[in-house]
C-alpha positions in Angstrom: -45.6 36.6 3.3 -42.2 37.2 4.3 -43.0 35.9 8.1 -44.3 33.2 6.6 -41.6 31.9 5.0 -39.6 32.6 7.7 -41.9 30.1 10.2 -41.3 27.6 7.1 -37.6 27.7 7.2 -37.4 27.5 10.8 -39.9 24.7 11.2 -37.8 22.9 8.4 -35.0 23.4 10.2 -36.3 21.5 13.5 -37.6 18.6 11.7 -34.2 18.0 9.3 -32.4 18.5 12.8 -34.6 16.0 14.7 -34.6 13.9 11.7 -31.4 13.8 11.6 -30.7 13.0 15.5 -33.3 9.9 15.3 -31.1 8.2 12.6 -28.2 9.1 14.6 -29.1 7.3 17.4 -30.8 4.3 15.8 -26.9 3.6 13.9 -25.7 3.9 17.8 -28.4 1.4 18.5 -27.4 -1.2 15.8 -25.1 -4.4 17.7 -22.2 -5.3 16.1 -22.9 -8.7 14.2 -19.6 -10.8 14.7 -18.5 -13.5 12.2 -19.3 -16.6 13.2 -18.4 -20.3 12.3 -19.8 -23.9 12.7 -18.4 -25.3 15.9 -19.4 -28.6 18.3 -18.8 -29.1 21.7 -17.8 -32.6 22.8 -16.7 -34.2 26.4 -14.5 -37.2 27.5 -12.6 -38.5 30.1 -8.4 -39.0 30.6 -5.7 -40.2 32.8 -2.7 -41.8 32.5 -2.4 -45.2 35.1 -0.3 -44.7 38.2 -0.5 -49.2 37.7 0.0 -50.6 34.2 -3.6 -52.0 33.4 -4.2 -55.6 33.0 -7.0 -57.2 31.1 -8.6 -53.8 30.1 -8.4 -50.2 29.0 -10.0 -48.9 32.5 -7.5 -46.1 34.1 -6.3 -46.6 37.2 -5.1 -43.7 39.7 -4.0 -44.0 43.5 -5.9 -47.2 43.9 -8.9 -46.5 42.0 -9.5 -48.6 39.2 -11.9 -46.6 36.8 -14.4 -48.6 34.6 -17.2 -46.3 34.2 -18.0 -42.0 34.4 -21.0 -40.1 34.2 -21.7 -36.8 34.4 -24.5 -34.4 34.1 -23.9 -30.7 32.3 -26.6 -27.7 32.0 -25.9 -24.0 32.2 -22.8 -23.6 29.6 -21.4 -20.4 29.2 -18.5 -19.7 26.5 -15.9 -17.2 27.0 -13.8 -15.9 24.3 -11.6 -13.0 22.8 -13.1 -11.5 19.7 -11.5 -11.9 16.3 -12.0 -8.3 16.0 -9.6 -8.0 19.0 -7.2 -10.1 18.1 -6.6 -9.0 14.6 -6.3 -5.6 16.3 -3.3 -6.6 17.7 -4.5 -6.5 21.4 -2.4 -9.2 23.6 -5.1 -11.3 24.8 -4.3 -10.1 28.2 -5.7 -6.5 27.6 -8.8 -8.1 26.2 -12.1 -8.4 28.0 -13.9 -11.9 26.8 -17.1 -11.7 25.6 -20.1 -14.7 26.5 -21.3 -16.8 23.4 -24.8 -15.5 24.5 -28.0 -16.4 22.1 -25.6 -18.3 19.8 -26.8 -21.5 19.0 -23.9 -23.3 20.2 -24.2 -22.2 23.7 -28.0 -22.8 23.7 -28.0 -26.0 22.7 -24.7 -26.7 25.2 -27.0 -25.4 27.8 -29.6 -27.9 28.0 -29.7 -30.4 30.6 -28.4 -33.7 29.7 -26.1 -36.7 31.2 -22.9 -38.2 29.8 -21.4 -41.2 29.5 -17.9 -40.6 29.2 -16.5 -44.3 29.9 -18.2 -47.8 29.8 -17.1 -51.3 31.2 -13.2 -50.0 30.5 -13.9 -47.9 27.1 -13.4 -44.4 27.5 -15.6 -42.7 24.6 -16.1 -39.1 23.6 -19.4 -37.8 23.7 -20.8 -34.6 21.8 -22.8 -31.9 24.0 -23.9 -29.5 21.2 -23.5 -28.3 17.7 -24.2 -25.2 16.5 -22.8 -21.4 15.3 -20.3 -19.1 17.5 -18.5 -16.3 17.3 -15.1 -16.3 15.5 -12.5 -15.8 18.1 -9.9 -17.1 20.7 -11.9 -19.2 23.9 -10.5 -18.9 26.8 -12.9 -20.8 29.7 -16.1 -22.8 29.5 -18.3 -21.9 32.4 -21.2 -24.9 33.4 -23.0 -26.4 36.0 -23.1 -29.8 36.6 -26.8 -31.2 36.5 -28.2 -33.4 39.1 -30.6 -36.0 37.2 -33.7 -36.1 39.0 -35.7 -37.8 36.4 -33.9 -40.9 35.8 -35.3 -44.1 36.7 -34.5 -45.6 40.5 -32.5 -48.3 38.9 -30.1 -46.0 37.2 -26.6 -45.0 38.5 -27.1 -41.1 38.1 -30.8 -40.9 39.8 -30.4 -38.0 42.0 -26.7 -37.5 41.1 -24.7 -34.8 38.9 -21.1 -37.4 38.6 -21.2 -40.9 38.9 -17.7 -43.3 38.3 -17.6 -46.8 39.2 -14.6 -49.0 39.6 -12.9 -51.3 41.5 -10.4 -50.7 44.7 -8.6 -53.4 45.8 -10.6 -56.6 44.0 -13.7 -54.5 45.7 -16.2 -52.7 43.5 -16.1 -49.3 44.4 -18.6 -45.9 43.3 -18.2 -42.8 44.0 -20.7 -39.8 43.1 -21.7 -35.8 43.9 -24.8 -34.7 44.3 -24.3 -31.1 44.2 -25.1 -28.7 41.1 -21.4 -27.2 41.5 -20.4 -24.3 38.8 -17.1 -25.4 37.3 -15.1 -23.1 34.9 -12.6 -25.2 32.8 -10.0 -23.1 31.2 -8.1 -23.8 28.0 -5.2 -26.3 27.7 -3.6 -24.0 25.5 -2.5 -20.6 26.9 -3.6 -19.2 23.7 -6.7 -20.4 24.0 -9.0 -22.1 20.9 -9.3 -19.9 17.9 -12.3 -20.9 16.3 -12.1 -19.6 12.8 -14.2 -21.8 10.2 -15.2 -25.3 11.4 -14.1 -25.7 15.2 -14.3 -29.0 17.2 -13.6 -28.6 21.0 -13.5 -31.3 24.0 -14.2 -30.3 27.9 -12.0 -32.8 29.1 -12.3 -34.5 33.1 -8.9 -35.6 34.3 -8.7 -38.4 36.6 -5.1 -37.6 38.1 -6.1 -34.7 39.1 -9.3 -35.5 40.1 -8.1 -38.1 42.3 -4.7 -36.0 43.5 -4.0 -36.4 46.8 -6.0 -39.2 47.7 -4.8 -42.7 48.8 -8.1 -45.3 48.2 -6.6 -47.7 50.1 -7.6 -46.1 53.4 -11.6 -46.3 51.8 -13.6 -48.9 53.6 -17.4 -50.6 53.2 -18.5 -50.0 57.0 -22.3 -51.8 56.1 -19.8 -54.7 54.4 -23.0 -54.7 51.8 -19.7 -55.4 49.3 -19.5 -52.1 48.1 -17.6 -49.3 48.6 -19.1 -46.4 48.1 -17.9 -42.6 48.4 -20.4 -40.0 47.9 -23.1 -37.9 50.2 -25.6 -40.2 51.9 -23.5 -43.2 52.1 -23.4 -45.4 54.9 -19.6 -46.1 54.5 -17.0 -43.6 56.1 -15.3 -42.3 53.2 -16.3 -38.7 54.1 -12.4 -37.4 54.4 -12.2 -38.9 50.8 -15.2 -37.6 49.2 -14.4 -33.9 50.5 -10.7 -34.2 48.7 -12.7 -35.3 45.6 -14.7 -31.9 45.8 -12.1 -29.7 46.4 -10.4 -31.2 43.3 -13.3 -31.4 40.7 -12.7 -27.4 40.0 -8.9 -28.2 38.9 -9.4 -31.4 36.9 -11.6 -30.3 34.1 -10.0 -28.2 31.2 -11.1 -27.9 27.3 -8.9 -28.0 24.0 -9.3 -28.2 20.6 -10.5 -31.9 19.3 
């Protein structure tokens, strides 16, 4: 009897003990779940003129006289510091950013889709997703530009990821990529955006920048079709030009609160 109830304990024993090690490790297991806040994601165009504009609102830089943008976005990736961190008193420095990953913001930001950022002169803003994110300070916006392969053959952005049209010198002009380059546009703010209840935020494509260190007056229409045109695949020799434009795309796109 007494051996018995000696077996009894001990076997008790092992199971409270593994018991006890199970729910251990399941709390381990659980993820943190961050607060999170109601944010949208919008895009748009800037630049301030180099040449006072005349009869419209179109932006003109180094000879480029902007009337129209497009551009194609897929593959967004948020960056930010955690509330958590920040209330910690952590200088954002010391703090490794976390991705907006399976948020709904972020998903729906991720899709594939083309924007029209300026039209005939108007530069509008246009929204990219809506959704929840985590509470917290953002720091960069990672995305890839998408190449629209299913547009019609008619359309500017068939087989394109940016597409601006314009004028140089009294000449319609276009210019347009074709590659699906990863661009990470940081914050305007040092600080970053906190997003902390109902957050609007802008990726925002800079036309000085874009356009830094390039004089359009040296572009040319070699088919004289009466079009200039600066991208891959063109028959004009702009190439000099159109390499200047992506070495610049990287710097000329930033984000900030709307």
């Amino acid at each position: 009897m007494r051996n018995t109830m000696k077996n009894f304990r001990k076997g008790f024993l092992i199971a409270s003990i593994a018991l006890f090690g199970w729910a251990c490790s399941e709390d381990q297991g659980e993820t943190f779940d961050e607060p999170k806040s109601s944010a949208s994601l919008s895009a748009t165009v800037e630049g301030e003129n180099s040449n006072p504009p005349e009869l419209t609102e179109r932006i003109i830089v180094n000879g480029f006289s902007t009337t129209d943008f497009k551009v194609g976005m897929k593959e967004v990736e948020m960056r930010y510091a955690a509330k958590a961190d920040i209330l910690a008193g952590i200088g954002l420095g010391g703090i490794t950013l976390n991705t907006a990953v399976n948020t709904s913001l972020q998903t729906n930001a991720s899709k594939e889709q083309t924007l029209v950022l300026m039209s005939s002169g108007n530069v509008q803003s246009e929204t990219v997703a809506q959704g929840e994110t985590p509470d917290g300070s953002y720091q960069e916006i990672d995305f890839r530009l998408y190449k629209n392969t299913t547009a019609e053959t008619s359309e500017t952005m068939k087989d394109k990821s940016l597409w601006i049209g314009g004028q140089i010198g009294g000449d319609d002009a276009s210019i347009w990529l074709d590659q699906e380059m990863l661009i990470t546009a940081e914050s305007a703010d040092e600080d970053g955006v906190m997003v902390d209840g109902d957050t609007a935020m802008e990726v925002v494509f800079n036309l000085n920048k874009l356009f830094e260190g390039i004089d359009f007056s040296a572009a040319v229409d070699s088919n004289a079709d009466g079009m200039i045109e600066i991208g891959p695949g063109s028959e004009d020799e702009n190439a000099a030009i159109l390499a200047q434009i992506e070495s610049n795309i990287s710097s000329a796109v930033s984000f900030k609160k709307k």
